[in-house]
C-alpha positions as CSV (number, residue, x, y, z in Angstrom):
1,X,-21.8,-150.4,-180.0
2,X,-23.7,-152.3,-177.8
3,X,-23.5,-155.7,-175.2
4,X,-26.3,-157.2,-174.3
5,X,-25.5,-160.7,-172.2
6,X,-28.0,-162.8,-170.7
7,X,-26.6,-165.2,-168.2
8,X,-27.0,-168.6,-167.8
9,X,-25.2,-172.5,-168.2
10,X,-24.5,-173.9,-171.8
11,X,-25.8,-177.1,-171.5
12,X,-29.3,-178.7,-172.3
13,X,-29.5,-179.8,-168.8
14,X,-30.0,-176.8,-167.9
15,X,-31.8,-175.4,-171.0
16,X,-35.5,-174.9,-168.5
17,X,-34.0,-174.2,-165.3
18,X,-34.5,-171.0,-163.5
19,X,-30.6,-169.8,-164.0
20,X,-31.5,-169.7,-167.9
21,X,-33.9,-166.9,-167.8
22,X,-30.9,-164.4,-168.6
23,X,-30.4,-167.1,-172.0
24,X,-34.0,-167.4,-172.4
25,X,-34.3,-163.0,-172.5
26,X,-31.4,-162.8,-174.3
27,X,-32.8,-164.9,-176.8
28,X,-36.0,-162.7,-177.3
29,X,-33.9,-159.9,-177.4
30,X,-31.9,-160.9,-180.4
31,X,-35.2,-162.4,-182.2
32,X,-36.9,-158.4,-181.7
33,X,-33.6,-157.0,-183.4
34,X,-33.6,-160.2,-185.9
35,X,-30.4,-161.5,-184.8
36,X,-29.5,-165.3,-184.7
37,X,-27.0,-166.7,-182.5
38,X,-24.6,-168.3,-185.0
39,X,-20.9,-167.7,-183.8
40,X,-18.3,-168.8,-181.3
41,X,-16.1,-166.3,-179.7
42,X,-15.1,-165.0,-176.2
43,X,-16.3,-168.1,-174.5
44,X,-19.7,-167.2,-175.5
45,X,-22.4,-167.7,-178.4
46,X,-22.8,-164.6,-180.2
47,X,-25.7,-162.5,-182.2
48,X,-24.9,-159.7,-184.2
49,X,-27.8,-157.0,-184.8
50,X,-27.7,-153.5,-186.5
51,X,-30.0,-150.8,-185.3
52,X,-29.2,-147.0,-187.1
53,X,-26.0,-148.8,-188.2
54,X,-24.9,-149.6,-184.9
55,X,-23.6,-152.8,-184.1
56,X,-25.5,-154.5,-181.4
57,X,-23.6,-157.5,-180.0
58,X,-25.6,-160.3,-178.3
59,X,-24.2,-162.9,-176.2
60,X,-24.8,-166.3,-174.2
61,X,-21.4,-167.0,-172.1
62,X,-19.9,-170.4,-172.3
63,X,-18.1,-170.3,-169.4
64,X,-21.0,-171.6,-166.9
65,X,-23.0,-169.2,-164.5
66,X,-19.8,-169.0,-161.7
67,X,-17.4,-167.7,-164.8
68,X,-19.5,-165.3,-166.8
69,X,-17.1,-162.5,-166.2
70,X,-14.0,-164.4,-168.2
71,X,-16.7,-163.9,-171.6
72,X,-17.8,-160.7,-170.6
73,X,-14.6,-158.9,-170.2
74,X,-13.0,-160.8,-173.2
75,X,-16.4,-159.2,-175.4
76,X,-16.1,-155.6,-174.0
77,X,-11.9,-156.0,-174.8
78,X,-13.0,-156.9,-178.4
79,X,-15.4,-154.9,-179.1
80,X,-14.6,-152.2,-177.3
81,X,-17.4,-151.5,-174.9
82,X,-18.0,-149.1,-172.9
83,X,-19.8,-149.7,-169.0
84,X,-22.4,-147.2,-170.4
85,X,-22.9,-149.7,-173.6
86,X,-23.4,-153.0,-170.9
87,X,-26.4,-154.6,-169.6
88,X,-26.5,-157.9,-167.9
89,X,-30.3,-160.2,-168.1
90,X,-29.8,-162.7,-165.3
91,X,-32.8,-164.5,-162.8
92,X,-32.5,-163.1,-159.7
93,X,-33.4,-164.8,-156.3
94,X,-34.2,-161.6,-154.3
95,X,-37.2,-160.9,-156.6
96,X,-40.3,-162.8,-156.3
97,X,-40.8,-165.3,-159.7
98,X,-41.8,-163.3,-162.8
99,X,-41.0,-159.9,-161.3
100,X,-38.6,-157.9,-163.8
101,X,-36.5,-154.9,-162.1
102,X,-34.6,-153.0,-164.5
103,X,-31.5,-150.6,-163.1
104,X,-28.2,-148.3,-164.0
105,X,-26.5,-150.0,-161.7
106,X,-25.7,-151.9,-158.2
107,X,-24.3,-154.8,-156.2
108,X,-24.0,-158.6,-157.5
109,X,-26.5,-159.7,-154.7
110,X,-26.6,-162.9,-154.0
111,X,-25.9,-163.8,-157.9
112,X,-22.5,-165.7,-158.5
113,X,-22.6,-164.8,-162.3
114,X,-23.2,-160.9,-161.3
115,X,-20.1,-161.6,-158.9
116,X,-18.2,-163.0,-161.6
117,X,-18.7,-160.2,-163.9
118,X,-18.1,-157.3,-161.5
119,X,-14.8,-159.1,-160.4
120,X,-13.5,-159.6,-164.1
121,X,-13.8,-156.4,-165.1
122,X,-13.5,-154.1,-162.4
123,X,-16.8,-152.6,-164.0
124,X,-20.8,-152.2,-161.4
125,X,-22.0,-149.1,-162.6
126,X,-23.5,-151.2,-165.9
127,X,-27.3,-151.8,-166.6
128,X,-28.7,-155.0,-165.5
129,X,-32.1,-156.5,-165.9
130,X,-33.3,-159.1,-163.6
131,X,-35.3,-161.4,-163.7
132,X,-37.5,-162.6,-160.3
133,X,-37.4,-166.5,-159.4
134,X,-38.3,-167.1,-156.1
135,X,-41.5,-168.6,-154.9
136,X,-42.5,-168.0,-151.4
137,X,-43.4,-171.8,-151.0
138,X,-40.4,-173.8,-152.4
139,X,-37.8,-173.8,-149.0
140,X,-34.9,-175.6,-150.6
141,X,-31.3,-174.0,-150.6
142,X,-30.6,-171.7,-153.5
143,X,-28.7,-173.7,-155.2
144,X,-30.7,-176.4,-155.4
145,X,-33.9,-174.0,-156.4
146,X,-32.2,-172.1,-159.7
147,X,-30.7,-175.1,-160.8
148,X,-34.4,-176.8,-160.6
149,X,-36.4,-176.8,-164.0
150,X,-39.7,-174.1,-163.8
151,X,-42.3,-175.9,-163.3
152,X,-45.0,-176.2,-166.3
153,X,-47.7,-174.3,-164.2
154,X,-45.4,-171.2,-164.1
155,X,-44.2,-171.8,-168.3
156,X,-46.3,-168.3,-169.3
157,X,-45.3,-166.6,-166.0
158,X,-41.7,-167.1,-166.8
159,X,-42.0,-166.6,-170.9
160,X,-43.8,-163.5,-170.3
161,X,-41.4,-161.7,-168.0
162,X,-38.3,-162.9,-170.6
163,X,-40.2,-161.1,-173.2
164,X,-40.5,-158.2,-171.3
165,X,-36.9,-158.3,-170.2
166,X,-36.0,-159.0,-173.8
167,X,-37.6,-156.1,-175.1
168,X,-36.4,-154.1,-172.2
169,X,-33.3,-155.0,-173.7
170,X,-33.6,-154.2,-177.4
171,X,-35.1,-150.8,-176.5
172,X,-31.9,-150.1,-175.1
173,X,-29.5,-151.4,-177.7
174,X,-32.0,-149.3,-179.8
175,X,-30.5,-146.5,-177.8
176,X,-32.9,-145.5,-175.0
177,X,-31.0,-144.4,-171.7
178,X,-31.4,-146.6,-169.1
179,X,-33.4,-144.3,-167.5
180,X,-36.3,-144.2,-169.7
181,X,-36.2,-148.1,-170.2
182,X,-36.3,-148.2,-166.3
183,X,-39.5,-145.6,-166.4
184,X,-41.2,-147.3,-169.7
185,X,-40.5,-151.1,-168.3
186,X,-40.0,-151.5,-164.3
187,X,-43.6,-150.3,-163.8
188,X,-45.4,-152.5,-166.4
């Protein structure tokens, strides 16, 4: 069994802003492995999926960006997940905007959500996909910039690397090791 979370804050608000591209992926990934988000549970929005008769569990946390870890170690205690069976979506700062950087592993960088998760569960050496945000020109504080809506000009930049991340994503609840998803993916 599989967990595939994309990070990001519940509320239309935020539904366009740059700390809902882990939502947005997450989204895309479900839609490739025709799952639709239709359930409540674990502080999070849930997707079921079934590739080879494995269960493939999608989620959106509840909980807001600083609390993703309460939904994520509530799904892997459920379900019974392995850190071998996680991968995180989530925008990332340190990236520049519509880079996607797939990995086995690593720090929470300067990402509260990561931080979150790593703290709740004890757990780093999961996969993560991120997501690149930052744009050279914008000089506003961080919090200020991923809480900002994408701008319209950058739309297809931004849909384009979800999709990629997405199916990133379903290639690995489809079973791929990390490693080839990282080989297939992080250079296209």
């Amino acid at each position: 069994m599989y967990l595939i979370v994309g990070l990001g804050n519940p509320d239309k608000q935020y539904e366009k802003t740059f700390h809902n591209m882990g939502y947005i992926a997450v989204g895309d990934a479900a839609e490739t492995l025709g799952a639709k988000f239709k359930k409540k549970e674990c502080e999070a929005m849930v997707a079921e999926a079934y590739v080879h008769g494995e269960k493939i569990i999608l989620a959106r946390p509840l909980t807001y960006m600083n609390n993703s870890g309460r939904a994520v170690k509530q799904l892997m205690s459920k379900y019974k997940i392995t850190e071998d069976k996680l991968l995180v979506i989530y925008d990332d700062y340190d990236l520049p905007k519509g880079k996607v950087r797939i990995r086995a592993n690593g720090s929470a960088g300067t990402h509260n959500g990561m931080r979150s998760i790593i703290g709740e569960t004890g757990l780093k050496d999961f996969a993560r996909i991120r997501i690149g945000i930052r744009d050279e020109e914008v000089q506003i504080p961080i919090i200020n910039y991923v809480l900002a809506e994408v701008q319209k000009a950058d739309y297809e930049l931004f849909a384009t690397a979800c999709q990629k991340a997405g199916n990133a994503a379903a290639e690995f609840a489809k079973g791929t090791s990390i490693e080839m998803v990282m080989t297939r993916f992080n250079g296209a």
